[in-house]
Structure formats: C-alpha cells, structure tokens
Rosetta silent file (secondary structure, phi, psi, omega in degrees, C-alpha in Angstrom):
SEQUENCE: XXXXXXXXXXXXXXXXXXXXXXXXXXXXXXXXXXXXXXXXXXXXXXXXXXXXXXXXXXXXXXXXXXXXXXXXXXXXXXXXXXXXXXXXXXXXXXXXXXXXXXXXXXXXXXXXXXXXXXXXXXXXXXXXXXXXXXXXXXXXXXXXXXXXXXXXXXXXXXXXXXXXXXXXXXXXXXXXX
SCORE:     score description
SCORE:     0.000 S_00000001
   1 L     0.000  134.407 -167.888  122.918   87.933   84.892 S_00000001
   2 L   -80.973  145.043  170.749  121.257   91.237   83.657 S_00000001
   3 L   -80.079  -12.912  155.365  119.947   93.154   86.711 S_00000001
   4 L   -46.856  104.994  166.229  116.520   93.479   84.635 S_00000001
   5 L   -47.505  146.546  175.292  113.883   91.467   86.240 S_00000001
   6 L   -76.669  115.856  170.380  112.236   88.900   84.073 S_00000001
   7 L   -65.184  134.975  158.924  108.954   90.139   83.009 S_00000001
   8 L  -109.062  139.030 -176.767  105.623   88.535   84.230 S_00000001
   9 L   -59.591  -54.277 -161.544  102.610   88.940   82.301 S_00000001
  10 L  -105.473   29.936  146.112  100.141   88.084   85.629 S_00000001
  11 L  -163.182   99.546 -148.622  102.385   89.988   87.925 S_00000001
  12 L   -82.588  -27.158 -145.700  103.901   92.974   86.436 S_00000001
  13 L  -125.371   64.059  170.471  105.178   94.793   89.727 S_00000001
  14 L   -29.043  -68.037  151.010  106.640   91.874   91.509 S_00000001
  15 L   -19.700  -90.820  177.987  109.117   94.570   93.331 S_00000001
  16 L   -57.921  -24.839  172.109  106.089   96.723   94.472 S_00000001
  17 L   -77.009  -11.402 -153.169  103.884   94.022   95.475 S_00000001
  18 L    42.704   44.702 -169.711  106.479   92.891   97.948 S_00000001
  19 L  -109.548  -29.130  174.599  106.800   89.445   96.569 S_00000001
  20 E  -122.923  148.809 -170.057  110.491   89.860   95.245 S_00000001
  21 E  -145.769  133.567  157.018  113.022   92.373   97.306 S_00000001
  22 E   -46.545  145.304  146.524  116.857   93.092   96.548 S_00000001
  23 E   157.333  152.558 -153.194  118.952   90.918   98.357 S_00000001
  24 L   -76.645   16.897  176.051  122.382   89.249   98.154 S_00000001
  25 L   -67.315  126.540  163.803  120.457   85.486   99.240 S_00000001
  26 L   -51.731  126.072  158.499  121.426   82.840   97.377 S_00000001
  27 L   -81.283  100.346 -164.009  118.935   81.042   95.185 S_00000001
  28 L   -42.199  -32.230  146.403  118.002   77.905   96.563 S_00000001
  29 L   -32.886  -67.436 -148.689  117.527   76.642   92.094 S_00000001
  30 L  -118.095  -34.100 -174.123  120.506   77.993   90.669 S_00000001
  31 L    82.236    2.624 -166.275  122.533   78.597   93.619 S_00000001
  32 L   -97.320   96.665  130.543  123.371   81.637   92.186 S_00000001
  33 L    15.679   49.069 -176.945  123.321   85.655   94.295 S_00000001
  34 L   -68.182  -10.595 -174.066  121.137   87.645   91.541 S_00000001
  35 E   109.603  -36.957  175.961  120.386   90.515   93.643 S_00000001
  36 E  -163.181  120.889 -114.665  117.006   89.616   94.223 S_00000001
  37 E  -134.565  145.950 -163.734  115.078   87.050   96.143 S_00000001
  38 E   -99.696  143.820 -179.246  111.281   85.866   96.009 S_00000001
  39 L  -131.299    2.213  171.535  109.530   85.955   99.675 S_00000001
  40 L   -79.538 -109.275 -166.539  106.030   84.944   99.122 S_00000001
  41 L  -108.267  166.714  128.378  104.341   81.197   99.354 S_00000001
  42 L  -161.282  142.882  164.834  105.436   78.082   97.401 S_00000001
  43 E  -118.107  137.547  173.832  104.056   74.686   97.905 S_00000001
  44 L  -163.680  176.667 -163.119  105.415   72.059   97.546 S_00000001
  45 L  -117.368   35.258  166.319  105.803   68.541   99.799 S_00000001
  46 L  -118.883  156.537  174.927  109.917   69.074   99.370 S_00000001
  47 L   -88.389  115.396 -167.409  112.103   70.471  101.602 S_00000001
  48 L   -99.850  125.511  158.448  113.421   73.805  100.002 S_00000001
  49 L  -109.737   83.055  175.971  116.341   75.221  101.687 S_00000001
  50 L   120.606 -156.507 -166.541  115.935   78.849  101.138 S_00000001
  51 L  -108.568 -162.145  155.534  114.262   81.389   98.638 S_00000001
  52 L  -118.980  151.608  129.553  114.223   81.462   94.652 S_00000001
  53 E   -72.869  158.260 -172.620  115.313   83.797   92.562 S_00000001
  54 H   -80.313   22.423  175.962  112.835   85.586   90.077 S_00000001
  55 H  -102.565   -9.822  153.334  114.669   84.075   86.968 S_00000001
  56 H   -62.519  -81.758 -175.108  113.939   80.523   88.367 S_00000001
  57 H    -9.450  -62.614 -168.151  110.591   81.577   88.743 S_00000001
  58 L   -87.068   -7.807  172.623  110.245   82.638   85.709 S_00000001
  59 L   -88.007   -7.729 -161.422  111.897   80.061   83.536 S_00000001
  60 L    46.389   54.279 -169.695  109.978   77.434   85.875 S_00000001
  61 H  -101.460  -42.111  166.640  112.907   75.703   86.724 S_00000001
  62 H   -34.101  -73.326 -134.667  111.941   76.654   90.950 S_00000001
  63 H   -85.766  -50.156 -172.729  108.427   74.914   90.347 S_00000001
  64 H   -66.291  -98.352  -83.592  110.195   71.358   88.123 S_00000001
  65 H  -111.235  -21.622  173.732  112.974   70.994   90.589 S_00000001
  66 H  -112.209    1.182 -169.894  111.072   71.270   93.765 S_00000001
  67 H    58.120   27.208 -177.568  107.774   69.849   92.176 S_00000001
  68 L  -137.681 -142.497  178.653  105.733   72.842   93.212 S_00000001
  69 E  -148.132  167.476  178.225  103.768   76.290   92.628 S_00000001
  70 L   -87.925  -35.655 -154.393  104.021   79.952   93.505 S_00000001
  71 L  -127.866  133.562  160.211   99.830   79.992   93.539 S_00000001
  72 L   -55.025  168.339 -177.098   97.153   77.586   94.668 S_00000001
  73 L   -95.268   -1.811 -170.758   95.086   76.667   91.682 S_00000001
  74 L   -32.950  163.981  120.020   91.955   78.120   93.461 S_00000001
  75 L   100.869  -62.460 -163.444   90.104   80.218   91.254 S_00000001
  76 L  -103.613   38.390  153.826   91.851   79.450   87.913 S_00000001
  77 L   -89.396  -12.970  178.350   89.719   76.514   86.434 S_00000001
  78 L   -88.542    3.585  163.658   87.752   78.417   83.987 S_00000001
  79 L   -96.596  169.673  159.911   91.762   79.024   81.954 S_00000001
  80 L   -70.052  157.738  173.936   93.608   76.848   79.632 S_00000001
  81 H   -74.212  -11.379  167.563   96.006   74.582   81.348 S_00000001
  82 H   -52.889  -86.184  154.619   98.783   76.684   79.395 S_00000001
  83 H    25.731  -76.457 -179.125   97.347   79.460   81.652 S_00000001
  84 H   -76.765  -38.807  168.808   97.369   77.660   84.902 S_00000001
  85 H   -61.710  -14.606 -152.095  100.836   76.681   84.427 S_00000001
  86 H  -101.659  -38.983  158.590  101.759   79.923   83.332 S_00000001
  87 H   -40.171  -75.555 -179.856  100.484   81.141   86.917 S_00000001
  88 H   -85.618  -22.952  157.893  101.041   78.807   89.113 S_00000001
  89 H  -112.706    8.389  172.492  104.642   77.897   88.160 S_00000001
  90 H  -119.144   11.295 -166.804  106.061   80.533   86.129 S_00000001
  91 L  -156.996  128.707 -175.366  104.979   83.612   88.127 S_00000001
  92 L   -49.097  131.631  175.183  105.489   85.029   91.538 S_00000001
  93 L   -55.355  176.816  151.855  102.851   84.441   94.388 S_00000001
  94 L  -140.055 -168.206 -121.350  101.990   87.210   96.353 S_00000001
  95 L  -150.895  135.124 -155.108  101.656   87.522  100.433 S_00000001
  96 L   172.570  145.394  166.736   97.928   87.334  102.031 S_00000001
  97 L   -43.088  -73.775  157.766   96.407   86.770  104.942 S_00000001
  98 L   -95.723  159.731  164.073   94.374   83.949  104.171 S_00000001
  99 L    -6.588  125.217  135.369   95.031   81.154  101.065 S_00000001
 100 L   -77.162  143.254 -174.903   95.903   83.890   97.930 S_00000001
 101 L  -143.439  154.453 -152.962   94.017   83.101   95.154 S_00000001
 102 L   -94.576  126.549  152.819   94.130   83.994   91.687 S_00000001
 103 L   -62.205  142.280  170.764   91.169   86.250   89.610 S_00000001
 104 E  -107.131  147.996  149.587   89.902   85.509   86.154 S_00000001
 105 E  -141.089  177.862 -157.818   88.472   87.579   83.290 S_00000001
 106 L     0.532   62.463  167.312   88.090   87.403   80.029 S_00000001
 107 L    59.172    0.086  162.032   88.621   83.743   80.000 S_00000001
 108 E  -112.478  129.275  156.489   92.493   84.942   81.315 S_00000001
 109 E   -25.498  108.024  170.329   94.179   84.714   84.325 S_00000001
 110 E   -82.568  152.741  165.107   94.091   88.894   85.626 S_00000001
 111 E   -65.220  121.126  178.991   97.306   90.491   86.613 S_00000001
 112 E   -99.500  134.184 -166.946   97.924   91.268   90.081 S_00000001
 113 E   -95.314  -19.658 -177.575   98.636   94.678   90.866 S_00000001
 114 E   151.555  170.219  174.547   99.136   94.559   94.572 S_00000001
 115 E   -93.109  135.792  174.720   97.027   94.624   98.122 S_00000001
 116 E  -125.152  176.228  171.987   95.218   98.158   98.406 S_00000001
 117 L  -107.002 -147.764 -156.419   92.924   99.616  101.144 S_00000001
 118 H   -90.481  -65.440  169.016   89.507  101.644  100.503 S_00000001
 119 H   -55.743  -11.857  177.839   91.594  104.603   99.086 S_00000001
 120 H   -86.285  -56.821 -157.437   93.467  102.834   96.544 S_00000001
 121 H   -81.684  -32.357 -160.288   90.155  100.661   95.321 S_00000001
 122 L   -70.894   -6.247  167.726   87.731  103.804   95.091 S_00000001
 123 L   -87.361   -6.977  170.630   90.110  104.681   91.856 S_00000001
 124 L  -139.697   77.381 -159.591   88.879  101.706   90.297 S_00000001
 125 L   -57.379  -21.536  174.388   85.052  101.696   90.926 S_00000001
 126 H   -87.919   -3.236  144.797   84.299   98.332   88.831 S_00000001
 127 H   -38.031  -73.522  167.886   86.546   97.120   91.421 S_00000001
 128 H   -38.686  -83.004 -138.911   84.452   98.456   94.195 S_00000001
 129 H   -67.012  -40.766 -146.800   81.324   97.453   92.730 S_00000001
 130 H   -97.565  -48.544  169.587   82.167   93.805   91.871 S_00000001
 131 H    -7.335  -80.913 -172.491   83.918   93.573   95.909 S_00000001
 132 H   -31.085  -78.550 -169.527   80.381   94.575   96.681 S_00000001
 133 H   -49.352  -57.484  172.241   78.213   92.138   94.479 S_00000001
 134 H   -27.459  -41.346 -161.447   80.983   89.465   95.911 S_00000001
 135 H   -87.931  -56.218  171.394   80.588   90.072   99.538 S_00000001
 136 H   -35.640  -21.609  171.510   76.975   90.549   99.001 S_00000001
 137 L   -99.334  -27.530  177.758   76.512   86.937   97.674 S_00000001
 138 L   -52.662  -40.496 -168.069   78.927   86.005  100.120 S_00000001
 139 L   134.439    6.211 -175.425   76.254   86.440  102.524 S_00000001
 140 L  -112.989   91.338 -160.808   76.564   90.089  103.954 S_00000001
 141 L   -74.366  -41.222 -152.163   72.815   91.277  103.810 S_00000001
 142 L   -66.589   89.851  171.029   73.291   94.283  106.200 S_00000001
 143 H   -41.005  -40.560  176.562   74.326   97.191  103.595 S_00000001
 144 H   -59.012  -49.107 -175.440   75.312   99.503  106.201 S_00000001
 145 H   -59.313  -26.459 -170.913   77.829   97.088  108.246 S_00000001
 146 H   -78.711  -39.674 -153.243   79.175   96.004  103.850 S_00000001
 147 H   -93.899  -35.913  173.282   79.894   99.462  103.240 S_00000001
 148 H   -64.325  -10.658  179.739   81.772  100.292  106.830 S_00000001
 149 L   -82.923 -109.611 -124.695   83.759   96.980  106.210 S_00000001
 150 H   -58.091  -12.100 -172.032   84.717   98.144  102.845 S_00000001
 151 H   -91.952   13.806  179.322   85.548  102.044  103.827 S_00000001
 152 H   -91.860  -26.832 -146.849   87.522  100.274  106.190 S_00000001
 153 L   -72.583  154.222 -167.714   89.437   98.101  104.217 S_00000001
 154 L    90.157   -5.899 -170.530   93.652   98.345  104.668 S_00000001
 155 L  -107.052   64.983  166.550   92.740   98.847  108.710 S_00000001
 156 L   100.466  -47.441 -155.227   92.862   94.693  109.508 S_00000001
 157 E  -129.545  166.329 -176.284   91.494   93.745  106.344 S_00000001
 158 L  -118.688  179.966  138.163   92.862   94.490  102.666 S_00000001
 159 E  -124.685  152.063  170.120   91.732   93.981   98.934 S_00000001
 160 E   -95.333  101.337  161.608   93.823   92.289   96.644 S_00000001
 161 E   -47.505  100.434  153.426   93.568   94.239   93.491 S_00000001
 162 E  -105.307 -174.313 -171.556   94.257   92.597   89.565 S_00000001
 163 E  -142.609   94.149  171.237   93.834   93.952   86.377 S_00000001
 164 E   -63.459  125.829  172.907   92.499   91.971   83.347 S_00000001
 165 L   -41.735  -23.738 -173.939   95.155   91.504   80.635 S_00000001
 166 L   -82.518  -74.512 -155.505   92.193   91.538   77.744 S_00000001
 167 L   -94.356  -20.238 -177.038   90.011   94.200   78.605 S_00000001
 168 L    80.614    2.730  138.909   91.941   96.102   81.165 S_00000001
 169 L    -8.580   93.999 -177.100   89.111   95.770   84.121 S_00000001
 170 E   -61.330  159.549  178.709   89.829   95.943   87.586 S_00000001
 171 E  -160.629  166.079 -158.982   88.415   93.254   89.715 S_00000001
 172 E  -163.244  119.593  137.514   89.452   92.744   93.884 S_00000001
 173 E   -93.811  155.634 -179.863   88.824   90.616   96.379 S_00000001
 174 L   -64.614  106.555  179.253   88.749   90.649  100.198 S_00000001
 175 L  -105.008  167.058  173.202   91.551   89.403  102.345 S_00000001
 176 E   175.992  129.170 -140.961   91.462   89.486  106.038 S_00000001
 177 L   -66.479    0.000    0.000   93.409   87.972  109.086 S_00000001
C-alpha cells in the first residue's frame, strides 16, 4: 500500500482537517494497518467494529459493505446523484458540533477546507459576507450582536470553511455546540 493518501476532490486536506490521522488501527473494510485511520462520522444502521481506512473511503468499498455514508445528504440536492455519491460515500466526513453538512456552488458539491475562526474567514471576505447574508436570513436582525458573534467565531462557535471546485469561491457556514 503506497503511503500516498488517495486524493479527494471535495476534501483535499483530509490530514489537516482532522478527519484522517496516522495510526497503526486496523481497518475495520480491509482489515488491513495502512498507517492511517478515518475519525469523523459515518452512518450507517450496522454495527462497525472500528475505523476505516482512507483507501476504503475512497474506493467506496467502507460505504457498500457497511451500507452507509461519511456525510448526511443535507444540503446536496441541487447536485447530480454522481455528485452525491461522490460525497457522501467516497469522501471523508469531517467533525462538527452540530449535524455537518455539505455546501454547494456552481451546481458542485464545494471542497472542504477545514473549521476556521474569525481570523482565518476575514482572508476570504465572500466567505464573510455570505456567513452574514446567511445568519441574517437566519433570523439575526440585531447587526451589532451578528457582527460580535462572528468576530467571535473559533471561541465556542466555529465556521466551516469550503472552496468551490468551479469558480474557486469561498463560502462558510456556522457551527456551534
């Protein structure tokens, strides 16, 4: 087995996101010690004894053989069903507070780059901006209390950061315990 991680398109940093970590854990798929072991969500209604590796993952063999997904489907109805498959069973989850859910843009599934705080999102102001219009529809009239939430954010609450695959756009939503 090559120690090169299998690339995913709609989660390039797997590693960095802290959804896959070195470690000498068996893969509950293959049965096989690759070196490095997946730690976020899958659902599924079978009982899984243990972790995956990411070359189940990414071959989907994890998601047939246990009947399940890395990612709720939340979020991702406006893709092709290649798409949603490509997501939810062929690509690593990531770790949230609440339900993680997947962003769309251009008609694609975006790429998740990782959970950031306030200093992290202010480098990608159409981030910021859409957070804003988001929360703002959400129902959070008071501008002053939206913007002290958001210079707040990694201090109890996060954003989960992607990146559309088309256009290269940032786009973020709010998680928070």
């Amino acid at each position: 087995m090559s120690t090169d991680l299998p690339a995913f398109r709609y989660h390039p940093d797997p590693v960095a996101s802290g959804s896959i970590r070195e470690s000498v854990e068996v893969c509950a798929c293959c049965g096989r010690a690759t070196g490095f072991i997946y730690t976020a969500t899958f659902y599924t209604a079978q009982k899984v004894s243990g972790r995956f590796c990411p070359w189940c993952i990414a071959d989907g063999s994890a998601a047939e053989r246990f009947a399940g997904e890395f990612t709720d489907s939340y979020g991702l109805d406006s893709v092709s069903e290649e798409i949603l498959h490509e997501v939810t069973r062929h690509t690593p989850g990531f770790h949230a507070w609440q339900d993680p859910h997947w962003l769309v843009h251009c008609q694609d599934a975006a790429a998740f780059v990782g959970e950031v705080g306030y200093g992290e999102l202010v480098a990608h102001p159409e981030a910021l901006d859409q957070l804003r219009r988001n929360l703002r529809m959400g129902g959070w009239h008071d501008a002053a209390e939206l913007e002290q939430f958001l210079t707040h954010l990694g201090e109890g609450a996060t954003a989960m950061l992607f990146r559309c695959t088309v256009c290269g756009t940032h786009l973020a939503y709010a998680d928070a315990s």
